[in-house]
C-alpha positions as CSV (number, residue, x, y, z in Angstrom):
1,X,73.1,90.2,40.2
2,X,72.5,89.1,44.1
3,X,74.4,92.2,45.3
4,X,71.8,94.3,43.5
5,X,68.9,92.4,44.7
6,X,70.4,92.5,48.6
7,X,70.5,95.9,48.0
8,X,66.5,96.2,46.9
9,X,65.7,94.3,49.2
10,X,67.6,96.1,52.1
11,X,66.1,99.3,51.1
12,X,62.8,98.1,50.6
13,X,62.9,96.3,54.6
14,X,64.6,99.7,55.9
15,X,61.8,101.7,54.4
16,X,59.1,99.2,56.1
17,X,61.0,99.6,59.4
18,X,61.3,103.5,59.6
19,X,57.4,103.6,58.9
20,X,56.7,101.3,61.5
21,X,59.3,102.3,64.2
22,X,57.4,105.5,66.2
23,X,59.3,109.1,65.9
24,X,61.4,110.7,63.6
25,X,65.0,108.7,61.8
26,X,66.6,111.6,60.8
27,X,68.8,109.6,58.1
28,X,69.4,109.4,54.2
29,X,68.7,106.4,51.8
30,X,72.2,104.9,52.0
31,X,71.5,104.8,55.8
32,X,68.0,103.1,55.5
33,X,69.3,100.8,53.1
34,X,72.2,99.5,55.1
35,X,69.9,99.5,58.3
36,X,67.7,96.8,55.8
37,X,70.3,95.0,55.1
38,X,71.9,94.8,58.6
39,X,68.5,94.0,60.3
40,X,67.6,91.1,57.0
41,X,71.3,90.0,58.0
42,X,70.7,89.8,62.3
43,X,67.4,88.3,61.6
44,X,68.7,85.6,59.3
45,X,71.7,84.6,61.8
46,X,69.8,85.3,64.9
47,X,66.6,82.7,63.8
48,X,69.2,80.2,62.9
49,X,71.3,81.0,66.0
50,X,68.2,80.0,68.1
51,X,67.1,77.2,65.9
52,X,64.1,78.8,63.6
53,X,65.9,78.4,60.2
54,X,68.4,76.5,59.0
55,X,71.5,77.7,57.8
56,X,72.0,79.5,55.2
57,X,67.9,80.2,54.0
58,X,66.6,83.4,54.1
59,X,64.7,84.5,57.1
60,X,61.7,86.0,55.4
61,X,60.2,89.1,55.2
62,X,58.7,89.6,58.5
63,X,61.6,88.2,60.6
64,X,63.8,90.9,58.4
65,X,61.2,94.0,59.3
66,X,61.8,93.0,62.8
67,X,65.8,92.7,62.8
68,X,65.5,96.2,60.8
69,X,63.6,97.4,63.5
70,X,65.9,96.0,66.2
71,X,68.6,97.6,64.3
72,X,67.0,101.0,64.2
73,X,66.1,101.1,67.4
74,X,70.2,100.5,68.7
75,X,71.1,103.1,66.5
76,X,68.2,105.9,67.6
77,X,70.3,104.7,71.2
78,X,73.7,105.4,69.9
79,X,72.5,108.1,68.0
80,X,70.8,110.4,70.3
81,X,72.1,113.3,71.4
82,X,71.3,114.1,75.3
């Protein structure tokens, strides 16, 4: 049942971060929802990399928006065709 919730959840953070980042993600729903789950993923292991949560608890989700947007942002870079 976690995988499914993950998965909500990721699409639900992906969602919050293509409405906040400016300009246009051109990309589906299976890409938004892996960018939520990536960015929920870098901002859990990147707080407790640096000491803001302990190991293992999940980083919230603010700190998630923010690793989504993070996420989105390196992939608009990769992404974009000169």
């Amino acid at each position: 049942m976690s995988i499914i919730v993950t998965i909500i959840v990721g699409f639900i953070v992906g969602l919050i971060a293509r409405a906040i980042m400016p300009g246009d993600q051109k990309m589906g729903l299976i890409m938004t929802t892996l960018l939520g789950i990536v960015g929920s993923l870098v901002a859990s292991y990147g707080g407790a990399a640096i000491g803001l949560y302990a190991q293992g608890t999940p980083a919230g989700w603010i700190a998630s928006v923010v690793g989504a947007i993070i996420v989105l942002f390196i992939y608009g870079l990769v992404t974009k065709k000169s």
